[in-house]
ZATI-956745 format. One record per residue: residue in one letter; residue number from 1; x, z, y of N, C-alpha, C, O in turn. Coordinates in steps of 0.05 Angstrom, whole numbers. Layout:
ZATI-956745
+---------+-----+--------+--------+--------+--------+--------+--------+--------+--------+--------+--------+--------+--------+
! residuo ! num !   n_px !   n_pz !   n_py !  ca_px !  ca_pz !  ca_py !   c_px !   c_pz !   c_py !   o_px !   o_pz !   o_py !
+---------+-----+--------+--------+--------+--------+--------+--------+--------+--------+--------+--------+--------+--------+
!       A ! NUM !      X !      Z !      Y !      X !      Z !      Y !      X !      Z !      Y !      X !      Z !      Y !
...
+---------+-----+--------+--------+--------+--------+--------+--------+--------+--------+--------+--------+--------+--------+
end
This chain:
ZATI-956745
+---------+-----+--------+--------+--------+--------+--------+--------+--------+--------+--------+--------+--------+--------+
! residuo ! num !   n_px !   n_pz !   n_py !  ca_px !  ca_pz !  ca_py !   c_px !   c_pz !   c_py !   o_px !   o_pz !   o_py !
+---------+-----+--------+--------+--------+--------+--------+--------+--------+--------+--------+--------+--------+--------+
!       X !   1 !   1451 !   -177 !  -1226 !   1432 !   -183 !  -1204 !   1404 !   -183 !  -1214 !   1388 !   -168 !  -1201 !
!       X !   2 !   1394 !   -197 !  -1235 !   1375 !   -191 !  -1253 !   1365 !   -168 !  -1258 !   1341 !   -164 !  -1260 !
!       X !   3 !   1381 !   -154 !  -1259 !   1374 !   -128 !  -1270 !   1370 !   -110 !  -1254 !   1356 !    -90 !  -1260 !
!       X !   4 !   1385 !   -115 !  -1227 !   1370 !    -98 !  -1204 !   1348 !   -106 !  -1193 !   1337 !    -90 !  -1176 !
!       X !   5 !   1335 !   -130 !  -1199 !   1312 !   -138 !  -1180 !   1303 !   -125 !  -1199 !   1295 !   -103 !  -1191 !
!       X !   6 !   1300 !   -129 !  -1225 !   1278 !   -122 !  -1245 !   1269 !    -81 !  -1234 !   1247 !    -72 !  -1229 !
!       X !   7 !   1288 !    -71 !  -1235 !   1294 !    -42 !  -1225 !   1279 !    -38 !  -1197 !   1260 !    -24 !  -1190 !
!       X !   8 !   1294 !    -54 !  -1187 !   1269 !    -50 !  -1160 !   1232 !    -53 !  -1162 !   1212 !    -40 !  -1156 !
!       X !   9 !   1239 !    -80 !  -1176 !   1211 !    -82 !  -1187 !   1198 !    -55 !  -1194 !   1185 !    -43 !  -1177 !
!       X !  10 !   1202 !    -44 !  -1223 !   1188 !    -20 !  -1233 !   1192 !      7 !  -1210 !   1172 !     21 !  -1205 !
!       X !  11 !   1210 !     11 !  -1200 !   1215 !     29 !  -1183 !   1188 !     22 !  -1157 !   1174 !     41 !  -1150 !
!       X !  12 !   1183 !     -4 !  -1146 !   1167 !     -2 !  -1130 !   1138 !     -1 !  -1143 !   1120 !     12 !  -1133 !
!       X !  13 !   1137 !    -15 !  -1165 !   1109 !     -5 !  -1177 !   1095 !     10 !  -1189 !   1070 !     10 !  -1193 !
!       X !  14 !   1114 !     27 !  -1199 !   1110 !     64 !  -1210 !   1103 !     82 !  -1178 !   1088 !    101 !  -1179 !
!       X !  15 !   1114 !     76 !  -1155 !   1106 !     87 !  -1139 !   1079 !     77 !  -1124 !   1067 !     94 !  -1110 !
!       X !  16 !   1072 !     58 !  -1126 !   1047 !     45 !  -1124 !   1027 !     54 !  -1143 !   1006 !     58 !  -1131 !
!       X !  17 !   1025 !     58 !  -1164 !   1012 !     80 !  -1183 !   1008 !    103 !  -1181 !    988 !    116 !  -1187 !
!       X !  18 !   1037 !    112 !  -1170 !   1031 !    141 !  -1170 !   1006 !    149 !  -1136 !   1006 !    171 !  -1126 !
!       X !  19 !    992 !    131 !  -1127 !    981 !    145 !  -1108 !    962 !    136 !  -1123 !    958 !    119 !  -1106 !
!       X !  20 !    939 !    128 !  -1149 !    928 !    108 !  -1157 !    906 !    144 !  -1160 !    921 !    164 !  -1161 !
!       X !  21 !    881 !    148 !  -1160 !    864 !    172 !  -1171 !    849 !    164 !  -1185 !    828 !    167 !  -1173 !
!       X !  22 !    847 !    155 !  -1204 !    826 !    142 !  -1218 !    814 !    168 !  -1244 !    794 !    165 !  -1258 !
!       X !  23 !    829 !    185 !  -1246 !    819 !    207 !  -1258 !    831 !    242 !  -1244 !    840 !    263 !  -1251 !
!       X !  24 !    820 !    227 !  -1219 !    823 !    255 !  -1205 !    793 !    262 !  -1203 !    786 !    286 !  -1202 !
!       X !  25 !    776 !    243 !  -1203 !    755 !    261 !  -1189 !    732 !    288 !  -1207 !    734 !    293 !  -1231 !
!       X !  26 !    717 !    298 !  -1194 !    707 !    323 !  -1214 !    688 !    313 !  -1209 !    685 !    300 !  -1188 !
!       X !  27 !    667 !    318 !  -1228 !    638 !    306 !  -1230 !    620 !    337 !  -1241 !    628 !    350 !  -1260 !
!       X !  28 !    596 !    342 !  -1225 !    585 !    361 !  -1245 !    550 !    352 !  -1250 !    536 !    350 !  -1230 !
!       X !  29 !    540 !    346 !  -1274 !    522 !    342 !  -1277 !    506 !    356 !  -1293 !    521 !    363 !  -1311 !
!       X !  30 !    478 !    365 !  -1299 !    458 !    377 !  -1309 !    433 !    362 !  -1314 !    414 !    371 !  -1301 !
!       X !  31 !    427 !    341 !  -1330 !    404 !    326 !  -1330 !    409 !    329 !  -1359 !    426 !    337 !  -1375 !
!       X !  32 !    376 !    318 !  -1359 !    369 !    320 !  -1395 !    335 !    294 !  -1397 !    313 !    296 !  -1386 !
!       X !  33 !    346 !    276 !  -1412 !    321 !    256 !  -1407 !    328 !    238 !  -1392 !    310 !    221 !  -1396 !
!       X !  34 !    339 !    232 !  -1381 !    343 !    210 !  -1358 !    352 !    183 !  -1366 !    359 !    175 !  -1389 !
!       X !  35 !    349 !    169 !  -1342 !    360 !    132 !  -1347 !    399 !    137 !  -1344 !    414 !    149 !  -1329 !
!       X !  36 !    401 !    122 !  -1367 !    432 !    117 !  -1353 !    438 !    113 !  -1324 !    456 !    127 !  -1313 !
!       X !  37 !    425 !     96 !  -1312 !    422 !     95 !  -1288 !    421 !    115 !  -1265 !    433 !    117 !  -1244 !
!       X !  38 !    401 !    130 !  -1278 !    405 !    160 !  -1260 !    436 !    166 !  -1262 !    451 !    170 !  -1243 !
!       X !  39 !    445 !    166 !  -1289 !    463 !    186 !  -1279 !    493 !    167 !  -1266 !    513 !    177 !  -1256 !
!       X !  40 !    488 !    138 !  -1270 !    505 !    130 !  -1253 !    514 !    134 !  -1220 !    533 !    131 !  -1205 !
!       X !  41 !    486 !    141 !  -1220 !    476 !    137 !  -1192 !    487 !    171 !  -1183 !    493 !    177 !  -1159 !
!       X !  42 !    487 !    186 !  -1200 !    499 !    212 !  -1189 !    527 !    212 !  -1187 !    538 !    227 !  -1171 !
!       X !  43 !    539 !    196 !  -1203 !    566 !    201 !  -1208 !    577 !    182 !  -1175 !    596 !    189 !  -1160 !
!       X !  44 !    561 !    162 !  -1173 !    569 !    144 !  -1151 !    569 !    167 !  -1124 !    587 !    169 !  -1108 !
!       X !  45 !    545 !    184 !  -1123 !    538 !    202 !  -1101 !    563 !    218 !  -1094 !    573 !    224 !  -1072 !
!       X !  46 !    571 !    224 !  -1128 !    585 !    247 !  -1124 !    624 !    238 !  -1110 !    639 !    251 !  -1096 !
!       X !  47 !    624 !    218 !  -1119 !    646 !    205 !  -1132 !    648 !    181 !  -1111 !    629 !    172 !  -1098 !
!       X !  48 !    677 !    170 !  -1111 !    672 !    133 !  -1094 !    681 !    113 !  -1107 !    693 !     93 !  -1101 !
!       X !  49 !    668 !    126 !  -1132 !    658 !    105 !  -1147 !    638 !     80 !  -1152 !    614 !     86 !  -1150 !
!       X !  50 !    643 !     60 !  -1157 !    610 !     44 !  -1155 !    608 !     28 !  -1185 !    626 !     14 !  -1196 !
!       X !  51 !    589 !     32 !  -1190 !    581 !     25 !  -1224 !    562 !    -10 !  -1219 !    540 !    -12 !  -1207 !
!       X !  52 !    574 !    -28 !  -1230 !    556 !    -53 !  -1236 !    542 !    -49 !  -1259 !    551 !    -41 !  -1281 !
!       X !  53 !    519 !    -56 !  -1254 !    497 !    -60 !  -1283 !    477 !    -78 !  -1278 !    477 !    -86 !  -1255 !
!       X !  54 !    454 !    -88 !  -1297 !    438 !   -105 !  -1282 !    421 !    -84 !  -1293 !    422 !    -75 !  -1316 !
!       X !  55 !    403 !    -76 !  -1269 !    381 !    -62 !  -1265 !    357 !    -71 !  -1271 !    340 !    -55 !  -1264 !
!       X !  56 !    346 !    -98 !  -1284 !    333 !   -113 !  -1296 !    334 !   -101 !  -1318 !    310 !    -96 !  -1324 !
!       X !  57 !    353 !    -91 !  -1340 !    349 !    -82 !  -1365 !    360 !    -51 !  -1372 !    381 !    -39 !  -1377 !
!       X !  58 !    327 !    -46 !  -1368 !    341 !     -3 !  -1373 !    352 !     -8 !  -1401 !    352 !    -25 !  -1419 !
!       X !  59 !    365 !     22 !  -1396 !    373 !     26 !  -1427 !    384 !     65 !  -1424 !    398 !     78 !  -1408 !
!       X !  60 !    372 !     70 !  -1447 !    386 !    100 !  -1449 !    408 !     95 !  -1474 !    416 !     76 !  -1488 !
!       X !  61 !    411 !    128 !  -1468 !    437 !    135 !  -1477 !    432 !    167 !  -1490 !    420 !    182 !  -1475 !
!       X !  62 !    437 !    176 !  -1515 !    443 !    205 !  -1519 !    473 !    209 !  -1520 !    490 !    204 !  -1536 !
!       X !  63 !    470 !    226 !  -1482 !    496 !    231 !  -1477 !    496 !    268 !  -1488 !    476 !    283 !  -1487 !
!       X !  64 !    520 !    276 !  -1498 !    522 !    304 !  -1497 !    552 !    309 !  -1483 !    567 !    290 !  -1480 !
!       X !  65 !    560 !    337 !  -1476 !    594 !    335 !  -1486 !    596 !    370 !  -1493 !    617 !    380 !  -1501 !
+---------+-----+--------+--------+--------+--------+--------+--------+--------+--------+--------+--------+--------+--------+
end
């Protein structure tokens, strides 16, 4: 009996995952110089995504890829 709840369990929450996109989305960016911020702020545009930061303290980044 144990062992089927437990089964049901994973069975219902592997399918609850599987609708999960957290690395579906495509992002395309082209900046050079910018605030981290900028480019949060594109990714949010692009994306429905939303990024917390405190905007009180800039800060860069040398991003490449």
């Amino acid at each position: 009996m144990k062992l089927s709840i437990f089964l049901l369990f994973v069975f219902v929450c592997s399918g609850l995952a599987e609708n999960a996109h957290s690395q579906n989305a495509k992002v395309t960016l082209n900046k050079q110089n910018v605030m981290v911020s900028e480019i949060l702020n594109e990714i949010e545009n692009q994306t429905e995504y939303l990024f917390l930061y405190n905007k009180k303290e800039p800060f860069r980044a040398d991003l490449s890829s």
